[in-house]
MARVEXFI-103434 format. One record per residue (C-alpha): y, x, z; residue number from 1. Coordinates in steps of 0.25 Angstrom, whole numbers, padded with zeros to 4 digits. Example, Ala and Ser with C-alpha at 12.3 -4.5 7.8 and 13.67 -1.06 7.14 Angstrom:
<pts>
<pt <-0018 0049 0031> 1>
<pt <-0004 0055 0029> 2>
</pts>
This chain:
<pts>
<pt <0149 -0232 -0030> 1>
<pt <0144 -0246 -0029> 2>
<pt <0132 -0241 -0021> 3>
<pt <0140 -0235 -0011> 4>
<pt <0148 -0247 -0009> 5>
<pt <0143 -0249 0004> 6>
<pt <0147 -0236 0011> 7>
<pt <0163 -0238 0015> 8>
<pt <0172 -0233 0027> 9>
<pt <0171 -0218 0020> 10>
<pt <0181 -0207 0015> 11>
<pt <0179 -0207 -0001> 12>
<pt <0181 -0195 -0009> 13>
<pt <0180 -0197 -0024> 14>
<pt <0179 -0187 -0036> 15>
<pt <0182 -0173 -0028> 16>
<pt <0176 -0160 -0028> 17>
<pt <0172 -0156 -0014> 18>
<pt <0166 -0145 -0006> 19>
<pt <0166 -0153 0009> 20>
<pt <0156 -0165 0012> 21>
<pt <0160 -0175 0023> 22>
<pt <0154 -0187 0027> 23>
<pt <0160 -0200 0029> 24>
<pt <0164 -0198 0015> 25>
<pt <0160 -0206 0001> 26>
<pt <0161 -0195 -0011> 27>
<pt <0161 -0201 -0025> 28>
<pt <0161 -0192 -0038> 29>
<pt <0163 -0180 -0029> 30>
<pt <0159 -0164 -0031> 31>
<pt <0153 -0157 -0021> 32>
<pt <0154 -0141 -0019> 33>
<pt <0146 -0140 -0006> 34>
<pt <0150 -0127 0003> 35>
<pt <0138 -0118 0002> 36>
<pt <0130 -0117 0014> 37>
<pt <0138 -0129 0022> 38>
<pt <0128 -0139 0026> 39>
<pt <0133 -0154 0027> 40>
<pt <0133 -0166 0038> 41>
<pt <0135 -0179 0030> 42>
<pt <0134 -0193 0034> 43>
<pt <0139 -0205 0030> 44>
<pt <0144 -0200 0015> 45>
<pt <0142 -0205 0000> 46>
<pt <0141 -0195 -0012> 47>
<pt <0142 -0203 -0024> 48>
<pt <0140 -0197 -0039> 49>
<pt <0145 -0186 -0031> 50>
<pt <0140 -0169 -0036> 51>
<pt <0137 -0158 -0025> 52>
<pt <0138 -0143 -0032> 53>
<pt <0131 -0136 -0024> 54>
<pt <0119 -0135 -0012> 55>
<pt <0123 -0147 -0003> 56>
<pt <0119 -0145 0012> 57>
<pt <0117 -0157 0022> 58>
<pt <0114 -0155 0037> 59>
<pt <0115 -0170 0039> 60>
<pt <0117 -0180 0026> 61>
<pt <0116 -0194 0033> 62>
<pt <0122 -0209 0029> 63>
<pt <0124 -0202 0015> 64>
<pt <0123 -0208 0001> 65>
<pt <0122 -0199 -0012> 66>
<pt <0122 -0208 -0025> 67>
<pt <0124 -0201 -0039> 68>
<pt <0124 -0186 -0033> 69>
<pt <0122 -0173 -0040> 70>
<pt <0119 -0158 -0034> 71>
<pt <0119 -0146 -0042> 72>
<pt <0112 -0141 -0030> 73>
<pt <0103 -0144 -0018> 74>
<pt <0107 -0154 -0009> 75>
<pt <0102 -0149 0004> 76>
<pt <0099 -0157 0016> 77>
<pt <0097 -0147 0029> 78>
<pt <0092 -0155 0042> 79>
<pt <0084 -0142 0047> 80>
<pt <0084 -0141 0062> 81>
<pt <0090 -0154 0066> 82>
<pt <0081 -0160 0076> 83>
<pt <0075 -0171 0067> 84>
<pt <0063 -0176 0070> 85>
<pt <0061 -0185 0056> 86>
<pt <0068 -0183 0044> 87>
<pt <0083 -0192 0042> 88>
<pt <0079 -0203 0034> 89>
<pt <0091 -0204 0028> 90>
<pt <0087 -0189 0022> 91>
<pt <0080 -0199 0011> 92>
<pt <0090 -0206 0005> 93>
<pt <0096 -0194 -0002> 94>
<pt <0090 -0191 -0014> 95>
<pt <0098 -0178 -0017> 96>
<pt <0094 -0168 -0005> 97>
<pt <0085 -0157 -0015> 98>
<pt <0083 -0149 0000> 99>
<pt <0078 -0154 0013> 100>
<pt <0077 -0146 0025> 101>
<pt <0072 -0152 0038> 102>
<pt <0065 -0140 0045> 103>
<pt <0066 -0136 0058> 104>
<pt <0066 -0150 0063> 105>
<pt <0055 -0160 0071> 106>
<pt <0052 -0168 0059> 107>
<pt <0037 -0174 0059> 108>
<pt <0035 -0183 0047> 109>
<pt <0041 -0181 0034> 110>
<pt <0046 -0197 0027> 111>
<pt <0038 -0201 0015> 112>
<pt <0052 -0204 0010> 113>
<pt <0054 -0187 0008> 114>
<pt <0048 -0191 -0006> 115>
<pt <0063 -0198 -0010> 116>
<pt <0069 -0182 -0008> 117>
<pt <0065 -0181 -0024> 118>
<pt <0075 -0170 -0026> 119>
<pt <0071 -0160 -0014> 120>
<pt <0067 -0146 -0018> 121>
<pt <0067 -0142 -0003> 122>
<pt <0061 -0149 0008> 123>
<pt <0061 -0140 0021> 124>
<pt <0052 -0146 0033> 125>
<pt <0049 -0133 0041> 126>
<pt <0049 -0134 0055> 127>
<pt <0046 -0148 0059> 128>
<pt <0034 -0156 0064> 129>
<pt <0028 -0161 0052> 130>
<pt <0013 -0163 0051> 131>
<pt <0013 -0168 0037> 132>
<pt <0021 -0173 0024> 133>
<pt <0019 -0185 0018> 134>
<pt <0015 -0185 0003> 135>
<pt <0028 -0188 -0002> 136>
<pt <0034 -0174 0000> 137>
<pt <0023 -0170 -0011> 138>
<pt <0033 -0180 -0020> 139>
<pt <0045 -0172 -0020> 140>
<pt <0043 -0169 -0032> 141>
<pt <0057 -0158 -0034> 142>
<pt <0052 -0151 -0020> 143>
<pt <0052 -0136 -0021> 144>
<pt <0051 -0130 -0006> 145>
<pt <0044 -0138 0006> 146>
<pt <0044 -0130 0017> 147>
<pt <0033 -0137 0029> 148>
<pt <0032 -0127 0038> 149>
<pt <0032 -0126 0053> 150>
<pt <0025 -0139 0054> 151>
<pt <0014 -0145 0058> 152>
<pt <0007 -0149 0044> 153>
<pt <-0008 -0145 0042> 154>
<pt <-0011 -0152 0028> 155>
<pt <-0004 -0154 0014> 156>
<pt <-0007 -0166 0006> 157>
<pt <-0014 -0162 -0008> 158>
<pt <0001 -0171 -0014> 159>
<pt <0007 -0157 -0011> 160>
<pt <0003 -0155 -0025> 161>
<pt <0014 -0162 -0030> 162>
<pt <0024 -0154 -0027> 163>
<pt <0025 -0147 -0040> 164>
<pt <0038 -0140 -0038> 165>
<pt <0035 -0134 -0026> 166>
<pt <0041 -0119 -0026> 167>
<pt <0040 -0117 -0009> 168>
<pt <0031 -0121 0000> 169>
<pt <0031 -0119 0016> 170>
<pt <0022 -0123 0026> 171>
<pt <0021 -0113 0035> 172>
<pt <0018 -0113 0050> 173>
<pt <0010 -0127 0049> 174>
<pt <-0005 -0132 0052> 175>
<pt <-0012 -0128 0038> 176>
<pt <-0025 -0126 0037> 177>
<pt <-0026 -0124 0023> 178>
<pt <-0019 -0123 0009> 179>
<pt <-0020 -0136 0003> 180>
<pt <-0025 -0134 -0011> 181>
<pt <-0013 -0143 -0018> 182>
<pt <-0003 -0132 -0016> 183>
<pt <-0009 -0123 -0024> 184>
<pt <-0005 -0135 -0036> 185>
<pt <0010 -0131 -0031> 186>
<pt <0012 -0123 -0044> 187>
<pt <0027 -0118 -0042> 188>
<pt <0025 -0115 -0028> 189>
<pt <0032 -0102 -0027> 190>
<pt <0031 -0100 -0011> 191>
<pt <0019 -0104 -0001> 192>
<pt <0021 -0103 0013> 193>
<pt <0009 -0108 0022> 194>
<pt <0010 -0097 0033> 195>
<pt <0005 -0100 0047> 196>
<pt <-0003 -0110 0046> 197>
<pt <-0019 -0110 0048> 198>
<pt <-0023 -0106 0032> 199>
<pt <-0036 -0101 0032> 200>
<pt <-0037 -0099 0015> 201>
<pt <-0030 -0098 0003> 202>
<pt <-0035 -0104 -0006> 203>
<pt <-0039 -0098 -0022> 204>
<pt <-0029 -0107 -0026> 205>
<pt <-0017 -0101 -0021> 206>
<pt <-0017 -0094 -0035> 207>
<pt <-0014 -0107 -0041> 208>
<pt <0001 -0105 -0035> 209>
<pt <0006 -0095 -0046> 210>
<pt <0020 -0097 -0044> 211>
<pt <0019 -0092 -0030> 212>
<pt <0027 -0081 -0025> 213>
<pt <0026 -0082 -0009> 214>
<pt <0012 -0083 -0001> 215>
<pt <0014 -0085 0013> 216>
<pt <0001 -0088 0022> 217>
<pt <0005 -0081 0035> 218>
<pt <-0003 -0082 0047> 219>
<pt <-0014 -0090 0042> 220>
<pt <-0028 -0089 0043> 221>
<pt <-0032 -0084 0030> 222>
<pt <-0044 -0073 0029> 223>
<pt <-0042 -0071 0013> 224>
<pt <-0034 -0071 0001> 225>
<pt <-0041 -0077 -0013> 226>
<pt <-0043 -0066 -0024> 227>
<pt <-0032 -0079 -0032> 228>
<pt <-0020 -0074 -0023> 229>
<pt <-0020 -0063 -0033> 230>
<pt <-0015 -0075 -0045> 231>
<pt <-0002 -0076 -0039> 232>
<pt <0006 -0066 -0047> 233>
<pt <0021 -0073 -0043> 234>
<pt <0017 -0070 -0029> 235>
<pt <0028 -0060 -0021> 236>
<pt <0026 -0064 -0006> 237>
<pt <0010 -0065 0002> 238>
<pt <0011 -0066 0016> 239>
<pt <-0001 -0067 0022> 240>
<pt <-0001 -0061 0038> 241>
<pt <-0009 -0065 0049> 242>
<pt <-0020 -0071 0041> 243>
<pt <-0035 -0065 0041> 244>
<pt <-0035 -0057 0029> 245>
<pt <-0043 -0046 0029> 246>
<pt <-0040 -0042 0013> 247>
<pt <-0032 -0043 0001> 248>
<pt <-0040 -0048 -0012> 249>
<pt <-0036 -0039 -0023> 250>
<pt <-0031 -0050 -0032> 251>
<pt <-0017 -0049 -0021> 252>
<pt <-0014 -0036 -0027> 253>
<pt <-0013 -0044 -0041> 254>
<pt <0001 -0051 -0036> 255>
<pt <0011 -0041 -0043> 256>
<pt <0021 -0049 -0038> 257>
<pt <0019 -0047 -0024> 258>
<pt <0031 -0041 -0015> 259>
<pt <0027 -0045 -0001> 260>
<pt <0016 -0046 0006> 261>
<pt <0011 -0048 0020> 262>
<pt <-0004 -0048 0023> 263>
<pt <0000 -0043 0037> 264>
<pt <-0008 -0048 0051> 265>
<pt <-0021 -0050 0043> 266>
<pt <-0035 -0042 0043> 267>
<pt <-0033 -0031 0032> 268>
<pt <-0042 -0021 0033> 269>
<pt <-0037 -0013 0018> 270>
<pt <-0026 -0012 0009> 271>
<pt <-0032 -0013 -0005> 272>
<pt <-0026 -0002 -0015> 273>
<pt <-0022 -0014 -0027> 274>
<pt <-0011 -0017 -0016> 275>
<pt <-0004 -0005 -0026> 276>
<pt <-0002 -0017 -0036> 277>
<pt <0005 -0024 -0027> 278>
<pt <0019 -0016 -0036> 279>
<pt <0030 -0027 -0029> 280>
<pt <0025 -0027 -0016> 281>
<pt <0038 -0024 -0006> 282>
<pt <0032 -0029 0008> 283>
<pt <0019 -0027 0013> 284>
<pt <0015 -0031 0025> 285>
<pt <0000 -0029 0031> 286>
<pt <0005 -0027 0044> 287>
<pt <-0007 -0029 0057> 288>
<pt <-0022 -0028 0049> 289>
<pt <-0031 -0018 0049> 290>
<pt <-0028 -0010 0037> 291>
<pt <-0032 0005 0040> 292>
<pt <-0030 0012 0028> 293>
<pt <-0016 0012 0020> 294>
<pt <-0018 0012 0004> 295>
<pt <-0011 0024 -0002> 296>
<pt <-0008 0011 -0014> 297>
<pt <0001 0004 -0004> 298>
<pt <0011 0015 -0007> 299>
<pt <0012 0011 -0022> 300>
<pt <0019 -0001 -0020> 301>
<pt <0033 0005 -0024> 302>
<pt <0040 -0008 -0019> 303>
<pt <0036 -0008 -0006> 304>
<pt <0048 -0011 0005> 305>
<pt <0040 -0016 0019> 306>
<pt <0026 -0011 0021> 307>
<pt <0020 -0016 0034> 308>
<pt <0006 -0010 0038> 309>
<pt <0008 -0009 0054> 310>
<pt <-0003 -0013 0064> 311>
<pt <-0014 -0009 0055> 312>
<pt <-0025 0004 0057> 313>
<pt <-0019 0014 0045> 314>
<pt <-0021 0029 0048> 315>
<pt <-0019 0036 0036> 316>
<pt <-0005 0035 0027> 317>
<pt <-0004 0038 0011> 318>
<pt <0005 0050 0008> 319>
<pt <0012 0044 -0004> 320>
<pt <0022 0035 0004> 321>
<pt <0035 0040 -0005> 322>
<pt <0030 0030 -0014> 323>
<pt <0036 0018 -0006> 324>
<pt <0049 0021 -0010> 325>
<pt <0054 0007 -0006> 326>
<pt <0047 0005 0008> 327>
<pt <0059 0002 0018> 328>
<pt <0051 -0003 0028> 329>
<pt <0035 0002 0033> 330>
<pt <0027 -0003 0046> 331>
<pt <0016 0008 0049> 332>
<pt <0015 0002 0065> 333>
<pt <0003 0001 0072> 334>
<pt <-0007 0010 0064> 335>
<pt <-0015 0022 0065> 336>
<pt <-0005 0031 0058> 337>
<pt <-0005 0045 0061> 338>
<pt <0004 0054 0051> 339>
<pt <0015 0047 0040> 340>
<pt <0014 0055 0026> 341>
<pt <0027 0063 0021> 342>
<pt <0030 0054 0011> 343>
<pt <0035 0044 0021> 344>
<pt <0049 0053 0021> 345>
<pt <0049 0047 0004> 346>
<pt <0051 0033 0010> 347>
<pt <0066 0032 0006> 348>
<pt <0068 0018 0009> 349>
<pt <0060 0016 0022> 350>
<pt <0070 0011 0034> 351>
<pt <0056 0005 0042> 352>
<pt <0047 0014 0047> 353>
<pt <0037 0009 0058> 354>
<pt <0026 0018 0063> 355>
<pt <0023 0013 0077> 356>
<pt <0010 0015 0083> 357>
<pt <0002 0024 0075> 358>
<pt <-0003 0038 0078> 359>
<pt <0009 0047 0071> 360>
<pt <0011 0060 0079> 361>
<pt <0023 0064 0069> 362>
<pt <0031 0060 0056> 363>
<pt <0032 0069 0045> 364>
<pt <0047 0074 0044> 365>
<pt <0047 0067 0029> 366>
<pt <0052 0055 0038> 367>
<pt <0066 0061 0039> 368>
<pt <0068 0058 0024> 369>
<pt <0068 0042 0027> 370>
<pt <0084 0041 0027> 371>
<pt <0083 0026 0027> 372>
<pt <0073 0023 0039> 373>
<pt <0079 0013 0050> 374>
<pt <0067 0011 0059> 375>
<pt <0055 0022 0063> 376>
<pt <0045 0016 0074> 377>
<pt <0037 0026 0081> 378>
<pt <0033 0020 0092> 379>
<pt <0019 0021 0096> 380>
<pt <0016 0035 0088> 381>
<pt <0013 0048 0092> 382>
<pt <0026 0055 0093> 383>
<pt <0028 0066 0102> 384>
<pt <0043 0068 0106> 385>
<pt <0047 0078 0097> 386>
<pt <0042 0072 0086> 387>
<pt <0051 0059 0091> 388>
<pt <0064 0069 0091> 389>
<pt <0060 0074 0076> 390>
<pt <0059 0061 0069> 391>
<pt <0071 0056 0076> 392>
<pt <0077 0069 0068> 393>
<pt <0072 0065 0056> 394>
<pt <0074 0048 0055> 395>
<pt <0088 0043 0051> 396>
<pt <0099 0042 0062> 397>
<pt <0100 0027 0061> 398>
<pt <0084 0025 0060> 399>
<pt <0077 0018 0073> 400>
<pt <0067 0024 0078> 401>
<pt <0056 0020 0088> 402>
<pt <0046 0029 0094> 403>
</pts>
């Protein structure tokens, strides 16, 4: 411990197997079996050619020396929400830490010296000030998750190429304009988060990502999806509300993998039928466009949990509704609906029913046979009383109903 030498007036513990952390302390040859989920405050400790079996969690880790250290896990250090306004310098000197999480802090500028964190795999900078990072966060070369948003940063530099093990990346709630080109070079990147921020196009390029299973461009100001969205067959979750999109090119209906999507908040005038390919799809949600004819395909989608078509202009419903033999939860709010099919009494599994605001005058008596149903919403219908009496008579006794 000659390099150590220097650090005296501390309580020495040599050679033990340990599951507490106290600071004051010099630890030589020591084991550590860390409680799960207990976070740490250390400060003025030494851990030499020490071994930490499992996920070590700091809050605080200050004053601290690790020499000759091994973790069979991740060492953690959590400073989220703590008031700072620049990151601790001393942060720096570990080289261990394989997770940083500093969001929900003040913090403006990020040191060039984040480039000696060689091991993270997580960096967490959400919800702080930051206008840019410097180049050198494009050096970490182990980093798997970097999540920006909630910040205030309107460009990438083209270095963010070089983060070739990138699996995650957020950037949500910031000032983009525009999807810089380099990221679509991230060939691991599994998950894209660029919601709510000023987007106005994705680029053909985005099929260049194949490993990505999770497209999130909310609230941007995209007008069209490219015809190459249709390339990424590992993709499972597209959200895209409160855009301008006014249709869906026909190469989306190529992504077999898809379970959720959200197109909600947008301009669609149609459904196209291919949305019948769409065989894993659990949640769709196209909530709030102008859609006024309902595809009698939609009901082939067997898997389908959550459907969401309120504030839109439908009229007319399909009969064959028995096919959605897993829908739990259907939003039917805010159209132009004036009579439900029969088969609606075939929906076994559906505990959400919202029909509020349309034109209905009745329901047929089928709608007793939905044993499981939680919630009906009426409100807004044309129901005469009597009617209210009998399909209180016929819904569940634990289901809430609204009329």
């Amino acid at each position: 411990m000659t390099l150590l030498s220097k650090i005296f007036g501390r309580k020495k513990i040599k050679g033990r197997t340990l599951t507490q952390i106290k600071s004051d302390t010099e630890y030589y040859a020591c084991t550590f079996d860390p409680q799960e989920g207990k976070h740490y405050c250390i400060t003025d400790s030494v851990f030499d050619n020490c071994s930490f079996r499992n996920d070590i969690t700091f809050d605080l880790v200050k004053n601290c020396v690790f020499e000759n250290c091994g973790f069979s896990a991740d060492f953690i250090i959590d400073m989220h929400d703590k008031k700072l306004y620049t990151i601790p310098p001393s942060i720096f000197s570990l080289i261990y830490p394989t997770v940083l999480n500093l969001g929900d802090n003040k913090i403006k500028t990020v040191p060039t010296e984040i480039e000696l964190l060689q091991n993270l795999s997580e960096l967490d900078l959400r919800e702080n000030k930051i206008t840019s990072l410097p180049v050198e966060v494009y050096d970490l070369e182990n980093l798997k998750l970097l999540n920006v948003s909630q910040n205030n940063i309107s460009e990438f530099q083209s270095q963010i190429n070089k983060l070739q093990t990138l699996v995650t990346f957020c950037a949500s709630q910031n000032k983009l304009d525009h999807i810089p080109l380099e990221i679509f070079k991230l060939k691991n990147l599994g998950k894209l988060d660029l919601s709510d921020n000023r987007i106005n196009n994705l680029p053909k390029k985005i099929s260049q990502l194949t490993e990505l299973w999770k497209l999130d461009l909310s609230r941007n100001l995209i007008a069209s999806i490219p015809a190459q969205i249709g390339e990424l067959q590992k993709l499972e979750e597209l959200d895209l509300p409160g855009n301008g999109i006014t249709e869906f090119p026909l190469e989306l209906f190529n992504l077999k993998e898809l379970s959720e999507l959200d197109c909600s908040e947008n301009q669609l005038t149609t459904i196209p039928s291919h949305i019948k390919n769409l065989q894993k799809l659990v949640e769709l949600h196209l909530n709030e466009n102008s859609i006024s004819h309902f595809p009698p395909e939609l009901l082939e989608l067997k898997r389908l949990c959550s459907l969401c078509l309120s504030n839109n202009e439908i009229g007319d419903l399909p009969s064959n509704w028995e096919k959605l033999e897993n829908l739990s939860v259907l939003d039917l709010s805010n159209n132009n609906i004036k009579e439900l099919p029969a088969s609606f009494g075939q929906l076994q599994n559906l505990s959400v029913l919202n029909l509020s605001n349309n034109k209905l005058t009745e329901l047929p008596s089928e709608i007793s046979q939905l044993e499981n149903l939680c919630e009906l919403c009426l409100v807004g219908n044309d129901l005469e009383s009597n009617q209210k009496r009998t399909i209180k008579s016929w819904i569940p006794t634990n289901c809430t109903i609204d009329f």
